[in-house]
C-alpha positions as CSV (number, residue, x, y, z in Angstrom):
1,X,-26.8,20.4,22.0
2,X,-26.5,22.2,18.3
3,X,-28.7,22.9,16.1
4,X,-27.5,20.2,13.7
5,X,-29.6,16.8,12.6
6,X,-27.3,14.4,13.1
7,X,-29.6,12.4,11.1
8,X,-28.8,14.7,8.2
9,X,-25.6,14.3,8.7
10,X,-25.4,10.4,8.9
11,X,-27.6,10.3,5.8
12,X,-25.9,12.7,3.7
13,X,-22.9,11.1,4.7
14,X,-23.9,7.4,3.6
15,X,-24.9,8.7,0.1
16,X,-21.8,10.2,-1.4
17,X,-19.7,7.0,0.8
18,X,-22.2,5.0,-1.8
19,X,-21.7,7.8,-4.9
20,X,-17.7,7.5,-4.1
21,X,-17.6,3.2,-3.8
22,X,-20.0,3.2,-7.2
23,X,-17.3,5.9,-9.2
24,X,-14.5,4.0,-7.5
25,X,-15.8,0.4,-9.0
26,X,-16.5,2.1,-12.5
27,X,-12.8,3.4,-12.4
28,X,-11.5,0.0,-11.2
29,X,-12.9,-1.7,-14.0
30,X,-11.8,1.0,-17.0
31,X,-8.7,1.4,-15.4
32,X,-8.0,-2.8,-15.2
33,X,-8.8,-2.7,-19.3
34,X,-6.5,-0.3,-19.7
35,X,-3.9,-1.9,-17.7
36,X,-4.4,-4.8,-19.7
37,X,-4.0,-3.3,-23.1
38,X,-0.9,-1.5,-21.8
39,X,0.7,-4.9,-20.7
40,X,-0.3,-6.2,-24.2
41,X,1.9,-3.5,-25.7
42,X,4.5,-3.7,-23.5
43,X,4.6,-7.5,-23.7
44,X,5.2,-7.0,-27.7
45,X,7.5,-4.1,-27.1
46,X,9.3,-6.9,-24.7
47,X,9.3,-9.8,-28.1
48,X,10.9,-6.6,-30.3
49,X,13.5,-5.7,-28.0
50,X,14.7,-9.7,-27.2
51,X,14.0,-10.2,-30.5
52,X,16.5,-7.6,-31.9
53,X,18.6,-8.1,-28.1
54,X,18.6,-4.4,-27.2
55,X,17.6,-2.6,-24.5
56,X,16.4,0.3,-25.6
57,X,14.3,1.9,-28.8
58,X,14.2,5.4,-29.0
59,X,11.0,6.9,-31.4
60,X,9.7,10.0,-32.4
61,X,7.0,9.5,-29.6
62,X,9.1,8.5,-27.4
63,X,12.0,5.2,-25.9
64,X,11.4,2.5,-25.0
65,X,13.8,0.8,-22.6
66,X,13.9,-3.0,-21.6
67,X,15.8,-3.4,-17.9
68,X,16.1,-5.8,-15.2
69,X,14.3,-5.0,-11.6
70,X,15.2,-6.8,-8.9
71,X,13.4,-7.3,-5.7
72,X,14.1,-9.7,-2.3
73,X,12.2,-11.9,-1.0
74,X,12.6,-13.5,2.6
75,X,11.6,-17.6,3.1
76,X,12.9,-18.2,5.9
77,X,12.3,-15.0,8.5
78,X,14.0,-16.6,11.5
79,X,17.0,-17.7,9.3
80,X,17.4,-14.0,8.4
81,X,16.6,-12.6,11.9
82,X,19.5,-14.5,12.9
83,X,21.3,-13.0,10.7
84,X,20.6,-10.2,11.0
85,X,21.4,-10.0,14.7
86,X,24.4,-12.4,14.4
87,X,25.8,-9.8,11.7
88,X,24.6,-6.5,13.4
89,X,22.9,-5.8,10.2
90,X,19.2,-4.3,11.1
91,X,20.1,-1.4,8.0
92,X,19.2,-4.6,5.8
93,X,15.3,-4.1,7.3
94,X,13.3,-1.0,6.7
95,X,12.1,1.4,9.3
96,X,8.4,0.7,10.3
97,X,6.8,0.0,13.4
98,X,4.1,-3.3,13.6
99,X,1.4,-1.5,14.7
100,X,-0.1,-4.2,15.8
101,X,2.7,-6.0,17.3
102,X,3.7,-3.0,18.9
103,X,0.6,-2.1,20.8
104,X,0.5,-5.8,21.9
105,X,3.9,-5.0,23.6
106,X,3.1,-1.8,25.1
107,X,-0.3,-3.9,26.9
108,X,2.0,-6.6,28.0
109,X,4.9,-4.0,29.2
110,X,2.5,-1.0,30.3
111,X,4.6,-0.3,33.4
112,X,7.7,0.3,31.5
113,X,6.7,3.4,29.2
114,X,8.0,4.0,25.5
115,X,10.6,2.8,24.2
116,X,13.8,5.4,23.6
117,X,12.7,7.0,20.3
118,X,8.9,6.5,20.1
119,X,5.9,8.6,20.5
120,X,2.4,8.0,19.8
121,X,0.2,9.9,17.9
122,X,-3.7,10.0,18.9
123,X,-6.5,11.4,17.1
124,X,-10.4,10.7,17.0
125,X,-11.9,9.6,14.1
126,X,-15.3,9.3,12.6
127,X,-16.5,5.8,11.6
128,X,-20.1,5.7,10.1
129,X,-22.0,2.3,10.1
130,X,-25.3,1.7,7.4
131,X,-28.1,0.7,9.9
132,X,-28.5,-3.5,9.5
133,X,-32.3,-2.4,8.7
């Protein structure tokens, strides 16, 4: 074995985990009042511009610009598989693999191998748990 505590290790370890979740909750909470001041602005910046119906204010400190984001949203997934299939139009999904679904496959279909087009990537980690003492 090496010459290295492993006690040491685990306890040095543990503190900065604790040091980096106790800087982590004081950044949370300044950040989150910032965010909320900056959505007060730009909720008044939002009453000028509708307001005055423009879309954009340009200042010396900078522009302001009022636009329209749009974003999809599925409520009925087997409607849309189906559609999907029945349309040959899987460019309408993005490219991920279920993790979890997939490993669920691959125990269920051992005997078959990988898919075409699929590796797997292995690596160990390190987990560290606090001792329940």
């Amino acid at each position: 074995m090496s010459d290295v505590d492993v006690e040491e290790l685990v306890s040095a370890y543990l503190s900065i985990r604790s040091e980096r979740d106790r800087i982590s909750k004081e950044y949370e909470a300044a950040d989150a009042l910032l965010k909320a001041d900056m959505a007060e602005i730009e909720g008044m910046m939002m009453d000028v511009c509708t307001k005055m119906n423009i879309n954009s204010i340009n200042t010396k400190m900078g522009t302001v610009i009022r636009k329209t984001n749009e974003r999809y949203v599925c409520n009925d997934w087997d409607g849309f598989r189906k559609f999907v299939l029945e349309n040959q139009a899987v460019e309408l999904l993005e490219k991920r693999i279920h993790q979890g679904c997939f490993k669920e496959y691959l125990e269920t279909n051992s005997g078959d191998g990988l898919p075409p087009g699929i590796n797997v990537m292995r690596e160990f980690v390190i987990n560290v748990r606090k001792s329940s003492k």
